[in-house]
Every structure is written in C-alpha cells, then in structure tokens.
PLY file of the C-alpha trace (Angstrom):
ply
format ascii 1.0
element vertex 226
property float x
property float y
property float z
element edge 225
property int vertex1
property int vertex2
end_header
6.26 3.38 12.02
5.86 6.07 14.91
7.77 9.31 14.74
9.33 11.53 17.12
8.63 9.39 19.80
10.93 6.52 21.45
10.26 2.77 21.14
7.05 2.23 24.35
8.13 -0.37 26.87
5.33 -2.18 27.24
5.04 -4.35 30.44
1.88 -6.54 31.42
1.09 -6.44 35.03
-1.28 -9.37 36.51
-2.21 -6.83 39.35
-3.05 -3.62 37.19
-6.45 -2.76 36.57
-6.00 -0.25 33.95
-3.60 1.01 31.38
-1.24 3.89 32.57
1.16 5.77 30.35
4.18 7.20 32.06
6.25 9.61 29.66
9.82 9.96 31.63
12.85 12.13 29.32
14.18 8.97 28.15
11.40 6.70 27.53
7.78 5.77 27.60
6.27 3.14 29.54
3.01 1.78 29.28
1.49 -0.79 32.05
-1.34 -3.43 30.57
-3.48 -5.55 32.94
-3.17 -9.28 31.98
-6.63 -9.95 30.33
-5.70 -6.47 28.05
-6.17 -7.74 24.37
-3.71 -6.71 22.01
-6.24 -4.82 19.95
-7.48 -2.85 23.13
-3.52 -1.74 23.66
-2.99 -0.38 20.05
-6.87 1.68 20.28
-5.20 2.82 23.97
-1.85 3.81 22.07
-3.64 5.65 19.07
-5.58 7.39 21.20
-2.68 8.80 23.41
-1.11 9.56 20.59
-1.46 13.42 20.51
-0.84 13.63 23.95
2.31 11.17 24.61
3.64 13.70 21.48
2.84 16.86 23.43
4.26 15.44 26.93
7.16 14.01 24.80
8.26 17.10 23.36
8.11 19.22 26.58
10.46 16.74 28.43
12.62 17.16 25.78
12.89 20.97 25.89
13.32 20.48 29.82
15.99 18.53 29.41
18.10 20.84 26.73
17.71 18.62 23.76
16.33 20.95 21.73
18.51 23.64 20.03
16.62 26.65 18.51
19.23 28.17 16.85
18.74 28.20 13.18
20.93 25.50 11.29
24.15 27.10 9.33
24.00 23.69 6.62
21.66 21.18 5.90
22.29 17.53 5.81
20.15 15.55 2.84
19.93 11.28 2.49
21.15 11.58 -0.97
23.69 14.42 -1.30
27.47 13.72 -0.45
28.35 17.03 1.26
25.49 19.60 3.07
24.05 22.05 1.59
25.14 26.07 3.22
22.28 28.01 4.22
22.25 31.81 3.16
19.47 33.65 5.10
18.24 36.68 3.26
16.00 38.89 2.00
14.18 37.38 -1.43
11.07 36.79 -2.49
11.00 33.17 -2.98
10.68 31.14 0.12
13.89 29.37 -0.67
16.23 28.74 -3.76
17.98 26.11 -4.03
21.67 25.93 -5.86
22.78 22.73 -5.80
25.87 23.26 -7.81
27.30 25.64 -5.43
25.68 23.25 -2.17
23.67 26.39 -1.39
20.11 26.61 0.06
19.00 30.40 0.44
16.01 30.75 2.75
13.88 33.55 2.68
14.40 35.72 6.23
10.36 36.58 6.89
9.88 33.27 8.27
12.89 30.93 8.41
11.83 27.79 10.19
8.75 27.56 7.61
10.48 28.04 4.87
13.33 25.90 5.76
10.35 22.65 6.59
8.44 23.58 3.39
12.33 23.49 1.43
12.79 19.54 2.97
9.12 18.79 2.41
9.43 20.14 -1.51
12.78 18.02 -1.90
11.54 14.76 -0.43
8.56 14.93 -2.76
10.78 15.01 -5.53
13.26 12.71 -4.39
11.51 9.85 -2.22
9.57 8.38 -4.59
12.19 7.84 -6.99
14.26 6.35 -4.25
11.20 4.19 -3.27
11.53 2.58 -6.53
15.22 1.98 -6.88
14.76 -0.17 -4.05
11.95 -1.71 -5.02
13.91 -2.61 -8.38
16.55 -3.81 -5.91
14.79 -5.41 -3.49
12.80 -7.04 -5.98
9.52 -5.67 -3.25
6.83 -4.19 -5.60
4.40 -1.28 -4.48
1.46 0.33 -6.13
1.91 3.98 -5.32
3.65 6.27 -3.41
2.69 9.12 -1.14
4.73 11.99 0.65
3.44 13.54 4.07
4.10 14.65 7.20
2.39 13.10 9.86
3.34 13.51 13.25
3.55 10.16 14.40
4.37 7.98 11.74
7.40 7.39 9.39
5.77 5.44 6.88
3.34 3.06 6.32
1.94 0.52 3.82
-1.99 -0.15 3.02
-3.26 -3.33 1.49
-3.36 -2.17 -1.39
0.48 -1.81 -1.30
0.16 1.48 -1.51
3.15 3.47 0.34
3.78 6.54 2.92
6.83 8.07 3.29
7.38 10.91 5.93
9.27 13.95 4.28
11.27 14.14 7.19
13.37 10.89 6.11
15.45 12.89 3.85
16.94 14.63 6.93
18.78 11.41 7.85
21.72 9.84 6.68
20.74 7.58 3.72
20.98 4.23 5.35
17.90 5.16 8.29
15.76 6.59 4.99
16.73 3.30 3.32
15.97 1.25 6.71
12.37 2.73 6.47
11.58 2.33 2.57
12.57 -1.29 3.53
10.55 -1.47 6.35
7.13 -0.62 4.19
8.61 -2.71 0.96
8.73 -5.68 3.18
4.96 -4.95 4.21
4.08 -5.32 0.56
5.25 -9.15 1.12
3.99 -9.72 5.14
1.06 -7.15 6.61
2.09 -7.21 10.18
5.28 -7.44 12.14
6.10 -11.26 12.20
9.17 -13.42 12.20
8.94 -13.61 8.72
8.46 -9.76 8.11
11.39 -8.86 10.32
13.68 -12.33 8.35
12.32 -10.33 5.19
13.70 -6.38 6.61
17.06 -8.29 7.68
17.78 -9.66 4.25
17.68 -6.36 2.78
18.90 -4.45 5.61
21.50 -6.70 7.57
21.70 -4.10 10.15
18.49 -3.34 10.52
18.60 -3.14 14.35
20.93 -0.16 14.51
19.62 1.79 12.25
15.51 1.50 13.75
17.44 2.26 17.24
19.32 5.52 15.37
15.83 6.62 13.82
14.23 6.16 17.35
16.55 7.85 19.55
17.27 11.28 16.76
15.46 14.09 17.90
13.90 16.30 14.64
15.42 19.96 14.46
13.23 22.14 16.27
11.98 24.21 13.16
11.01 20.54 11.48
8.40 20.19 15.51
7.53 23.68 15.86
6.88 25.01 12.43
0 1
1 2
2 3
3 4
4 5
5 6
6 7
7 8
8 9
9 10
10 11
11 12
12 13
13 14
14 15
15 16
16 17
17 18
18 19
19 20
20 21
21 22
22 23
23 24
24 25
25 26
26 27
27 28
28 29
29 30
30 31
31 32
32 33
33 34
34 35
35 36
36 37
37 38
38 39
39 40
40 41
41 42
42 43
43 44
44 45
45 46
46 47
47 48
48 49
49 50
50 51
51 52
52 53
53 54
54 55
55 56
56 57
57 58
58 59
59 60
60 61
61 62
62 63
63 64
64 65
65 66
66 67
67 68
68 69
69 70
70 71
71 72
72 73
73 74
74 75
75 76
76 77
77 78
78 79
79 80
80 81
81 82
82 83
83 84
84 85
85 86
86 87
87 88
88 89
89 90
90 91
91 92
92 93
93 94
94 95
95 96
96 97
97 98
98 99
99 100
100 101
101 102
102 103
103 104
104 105
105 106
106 107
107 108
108 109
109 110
110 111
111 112
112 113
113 114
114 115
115 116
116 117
117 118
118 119
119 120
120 121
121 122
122 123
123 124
124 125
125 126
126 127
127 128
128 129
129 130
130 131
131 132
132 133
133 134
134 135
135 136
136 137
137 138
138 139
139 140
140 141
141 142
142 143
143 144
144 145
145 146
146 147
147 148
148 149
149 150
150 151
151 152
152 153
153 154
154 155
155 156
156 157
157 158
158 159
159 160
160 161
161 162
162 163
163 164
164 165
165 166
166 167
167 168
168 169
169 170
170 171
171 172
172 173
173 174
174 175
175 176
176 177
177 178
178 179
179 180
180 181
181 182
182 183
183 184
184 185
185 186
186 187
187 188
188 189
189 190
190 191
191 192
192 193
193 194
194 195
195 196
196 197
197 198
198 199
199 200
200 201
201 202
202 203
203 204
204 205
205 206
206 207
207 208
208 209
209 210
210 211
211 212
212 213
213 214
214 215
215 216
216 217
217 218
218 219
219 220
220 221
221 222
222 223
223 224
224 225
C-alpha cells in the first residue's frame, strides 16, 4: 500500500506512445499506450517512485499544506485523549508519561526525536494490535515487521509474513485498523481481486472511506523531513 502519495489515475490512451507521469497538487496522473502490459505499468510506477515522492512533496509545500510548526500534542491509534508535548532540555531523546498524557522531547533536535518517539511506540504497539485482529478476524500471519518506508503502508509476502509502516499509529484507530486488514486479507488472496476486496469489506464495512482518509492525510512535516 503506497504512502504519502494520492491514489494514480491511470488512463490508457490508444494514441500514446509512451508512459507520461504528470504530478499536479491534487493528484497524479499517469497516461499508458494501449498495448502497455500491466506488468510494464507497475516496473514504470516503481521506478518513478522516488521521484513522483520528491515532485509530490514540493507541490505540497507550494501549495501551504505543510505546517512546520512543531506539534503542541500528539494524537496515537490506541490512546483515548493526546498526549502534551513538553519541549526541554534532557538527556533522553524523549520520555514518555503516559499517566499524566505527557511526551517530553528532548530540545537538540525535536523533529528527530519526536519520529524516533512514534517509530519506538509503534514497534511496541503494532504488532500486538496485528494480532488482536488476526484473533478477530480469524486472518493468520507468520510474522510481523515494523518500518518506515517511504512509499508503502504495509505489505504482505508469501510467506504471510507482514509490514506495518510506523507511521499508522499517527492515525485515528480505524485507518491503522483499515490497513492491518488490508495485509490480513492478503494472507487469504495475494493480489487485489474481487474476492480480496469482498474479504477487506467483511471486516472493514467501510473500507472505502477510510483508504480515501489514509490517501488524502498529509504526514506532519517532522514525520517527511526528519
């Protein structure tokens, strides 16, 4: 599942002779020539990858969408009320008190301390989460696996072996459920058929909503830059 970037509109054109990427602020189009295989259009697509992420990013600061001003709270998929953030002089990177809802950040380098803070609490939490719902959902996986790479938001091998993005825990808790889903259900169909998306919808009955709400968010500035 591709991060940071919005759903491509993909539109086959019996007169094009090559493919052409256009990023615009509010979307991504890509043109395909009619004899394009589908394979050819994904090698195309993970190729431009770096680059429709780069372009994507700079329209965005163009356009305002991007506030650098360091966050006050923080909002985490499994906590009922954000977490205040104290900036201050310590030598930890951050502490966190979660019986007061207080995160203090070291001030040397905020923004990195504040992405390794989300990236230390999804590794503990996500992979418990990941099974709850597989207990739920009754969807078994082999192992799971924490990152942060820049274009996906999870993904699921053959071996049923699962990525999570560390960013999902910056979500509300039905997207970061919508995306555990989304790789469960891979466990059970390895591509994105009828069935697959029949399989997503029983578990996630609006399903559709929240893949439009974790395409259209834009990630907090310090989660992109640092």
């Amino acid at each position: 599942m591709t991060q940071n970037l919005p759903e491509i509109q993909i539109t086959r054109k019996l007169r094009a002779t090559r493919l052409r990427l256009r990023v615009e602020p509010t979307q991504i189009k890509l043109t395909v020539p009619q004899f394009c295989t589908q394979r050819q259009v994904q090698e195309f697509l993970k190729q431009s990858e770096q680059w429709m992420i780069e372009t994507w990013q700079k329209q965005q600061e163009k356009v305002g969408l991007q506030d650098r001003t360091l966050p006050t709270e923080i909002k985490l998929f499994n906590l009922d009320q954000p977490l205040s953030i104290v900036y201050q002089t310590q030598k930890n990177s951050f502490i966190l008190d979660q019986q007061n809802h207080q995160l203090f950040i070291s001030d040397r380098q905020p923004e990195s301390y504040l992405k390794a803070f989300t990236i230390a609490y999804a590794k503990t939490h996500l992979p418990p989460y990941l099974e709850k719902l597989s207990i739920e959902t009754g969807l078994k996986f082999n192992q799971c696996a924490i990152r942060q790479p820049k274009t996906r938001w999870g993904s699921c091998s053959a071996q049923h072996n699962i990525m999570l993005n560390s960013g999902l825990v910056l979500f509300p808790q039905e997207i970061t459920r919508y995306v555990a889903v989304h790789e469960l259900a891979h466990t059970k169909h390895f591509d994105h058929s009828a069935k697959f998306w029949a399989e997503v919808e029983k578990q996630d009955l609006n399903y559709k909503n929240h893949r439009k709400i974790l395409k259209t968010t834009p990630m907090p500035y310090w989660w992109i830059t640092s």
